[in-house]
N, C-alpha and C positions, 0 to 999 in steps of 0.2 A: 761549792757543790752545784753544778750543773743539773738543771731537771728539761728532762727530754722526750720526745713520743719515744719512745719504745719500739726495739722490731727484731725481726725475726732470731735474730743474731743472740737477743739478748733470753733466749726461753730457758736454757739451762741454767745459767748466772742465777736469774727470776725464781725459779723453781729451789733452789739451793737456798736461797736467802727466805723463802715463804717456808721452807722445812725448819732452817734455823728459826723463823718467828715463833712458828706451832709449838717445837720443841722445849722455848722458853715462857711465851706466855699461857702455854695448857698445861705445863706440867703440874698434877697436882688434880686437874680440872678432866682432862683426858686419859681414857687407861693408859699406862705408860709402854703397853706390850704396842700399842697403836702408832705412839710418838715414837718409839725407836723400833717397830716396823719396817712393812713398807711401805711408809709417808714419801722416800724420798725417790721411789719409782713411781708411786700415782703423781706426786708435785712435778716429774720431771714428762712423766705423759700430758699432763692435763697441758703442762705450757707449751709443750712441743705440739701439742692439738690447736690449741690459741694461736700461737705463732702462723699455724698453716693456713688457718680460714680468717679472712677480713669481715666477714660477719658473724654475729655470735649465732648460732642455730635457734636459740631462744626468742628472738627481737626481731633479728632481720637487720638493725641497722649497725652502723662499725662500731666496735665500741671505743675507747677512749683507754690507753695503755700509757700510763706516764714515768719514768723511770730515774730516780736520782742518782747521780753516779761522782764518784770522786777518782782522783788517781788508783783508787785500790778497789775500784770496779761499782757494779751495783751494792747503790748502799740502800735503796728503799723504790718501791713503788705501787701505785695505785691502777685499780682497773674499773672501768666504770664501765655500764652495760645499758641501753636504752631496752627496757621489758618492753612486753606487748602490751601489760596493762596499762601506759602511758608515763611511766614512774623512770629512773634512773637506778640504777642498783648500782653501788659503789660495792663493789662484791670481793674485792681485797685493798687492802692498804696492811703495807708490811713495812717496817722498819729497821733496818740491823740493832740486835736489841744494844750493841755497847753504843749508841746513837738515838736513845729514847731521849727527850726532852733536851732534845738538840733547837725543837723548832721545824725540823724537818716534815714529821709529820703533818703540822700544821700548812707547813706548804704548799704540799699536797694535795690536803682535803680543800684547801684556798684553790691553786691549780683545776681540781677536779669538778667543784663548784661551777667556774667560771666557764668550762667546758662544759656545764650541763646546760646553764643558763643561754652557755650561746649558741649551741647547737637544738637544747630543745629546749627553748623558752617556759614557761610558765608549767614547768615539771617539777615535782617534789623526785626528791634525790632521797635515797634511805638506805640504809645497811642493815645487818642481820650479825647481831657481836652475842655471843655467849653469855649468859644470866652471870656466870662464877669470875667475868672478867672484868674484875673491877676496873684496873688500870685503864682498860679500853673504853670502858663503860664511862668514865670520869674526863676523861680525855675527849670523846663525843659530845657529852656534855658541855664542857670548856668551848666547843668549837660550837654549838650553838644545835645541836642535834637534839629531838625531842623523844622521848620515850615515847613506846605505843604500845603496840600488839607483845605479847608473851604467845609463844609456843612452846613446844617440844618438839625437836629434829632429832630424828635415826639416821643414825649413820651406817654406812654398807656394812662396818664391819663391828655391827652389833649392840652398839651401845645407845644410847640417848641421851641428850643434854635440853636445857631447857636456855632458849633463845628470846633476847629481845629485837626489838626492833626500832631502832632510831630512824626518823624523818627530820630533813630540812625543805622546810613549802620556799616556793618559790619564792614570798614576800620576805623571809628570814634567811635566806643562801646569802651568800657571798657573793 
């Protein structure tokens, strides 16, 4: 398995494989009239909008797209965002689900770390995973991510779920 920056080529691939993540790891978690929607036109705008702009409109600086890929295309990737608040937001990590606890993942968040640390030094890196997702939730953990903040996020298309928030500080990253 090759892991690679990511570009422009790869937005639709990307967006296809973040519908099949949703599809499998929210089902159950998400209305399902949402998951078999139109998730797979917002995933396929949202990437082709990323694809276009080298910086995120949120931050200002480029973010960090990393891409795993095998003979039978994208198999996983991460996208890290440098916020304004000085923080990193690891704002996807996506997996092909027949490729869970391959190790992959782990690679990833290792990769994505390492790019946090060496472009913005002494930044806490943090995600936002769903309260119902255990799998994900257990899996950040494993990797060294620390619970914090509880919310509730609305989603455009009516619903609310309730969100946590993992952090890795600078002195615990990778």
């Amino acid at each position: 398995m090759n892991i690679r920056t990511g570009v422009a080529a790869d937005a639709d691939a990307i967006a296809a494989l973040h519908t099949e993540s949703w599809r499998t790891a929210y089902a159950g978690i998400m209305p399902e009239s949402y998951l078999e929607g139109p998730l797979p036109a917002t995933h396929r705008e949202l990437w082709r909008a990323r694809a276009e702009s080298e910086v995120y409109l949120n931050g200002g600086d480029p973010p960090c797209l990393l891409v795993a890929e095998d003979e039978a295309g994208v198999s996983a990737f991460a996208y890290l965002v440098p916020e304004r608040d000085g923080r990193v937001l690891l704002d996807n990590l996506h997996v092909r689900p027949t490729l869970k606890r391959s190790g992959l993942g782990r690679r990833l968040v290792d990769r994505g770390l390492g790019w946090a640390a060496e472009h913005h030094p002494g930044k806490t890196v943090y995600l936002e995973v769903l309260r119902d997702n255990a799998a994900a939730r257990a899996f950040y953990e494993r990797m060294g991510g620390r619970p914090g903040r509880a919310f509730v996020e609305r989603f455009n298309a009516g619903f609310e779920l309730d969100v946590v928030e993992y952090t890795w500080s600078p002195v615990n990253g990778r």
